[in-house]
Residue, then its C-alpha position, 0 to 999 in steps of 0.5 A: x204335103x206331096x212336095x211336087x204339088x205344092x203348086x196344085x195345092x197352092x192353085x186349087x186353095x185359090x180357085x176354091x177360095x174365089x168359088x170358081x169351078x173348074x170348067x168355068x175356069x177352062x171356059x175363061x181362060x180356053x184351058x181345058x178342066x182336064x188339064x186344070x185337074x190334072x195340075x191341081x192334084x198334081x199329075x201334071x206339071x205347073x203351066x207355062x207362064x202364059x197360062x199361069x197369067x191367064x189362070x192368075x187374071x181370071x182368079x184375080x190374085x193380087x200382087x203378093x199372091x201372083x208373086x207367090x204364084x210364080x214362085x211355087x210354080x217355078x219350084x215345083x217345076x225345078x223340082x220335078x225337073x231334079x227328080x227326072x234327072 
């Protein structure tokens, strides 16, 4: 498992699960499908803590999961960070 998308593992399992494509994401939460794409396979970084509410409300993940939500994000981006540097 490529540990600098752990985040866009973690988000594609749970759109897939809630049988929401892509573009119907984009379309509820004004997040362009590219953009969702490219941080589910792992070319971009997690969003920013507005659209991972954003993301998170539209794919209704309750309490645990939105913790876990936050953390693999807030990793990967410490990781990818650490990589740069």
């Amino acid at each position: 498992m490529d540990k600098l998308n752990l985040f866009g593992i973690y988000f594609e399992q749970k759109r897939q699960e809630k049988k929401i494509s892509l573009r119907e994401l984009a379309s509820k939460t004004g997040v362009s499908h590219t953009y969702l794409y490219n941080i589910e396979k792992g070319h971009k970084a997690p969003p920013n803590d507005l659209i991972l509410v954003k993301l998170a409300d539209v794919l209704s993940l309750n309490c645990a999961e939105r913790k876990l939500w936050f953390d693999i994000a807030a990793k990967d981006n410490q990781q990818r960070n650490n990589n740069v540097h």
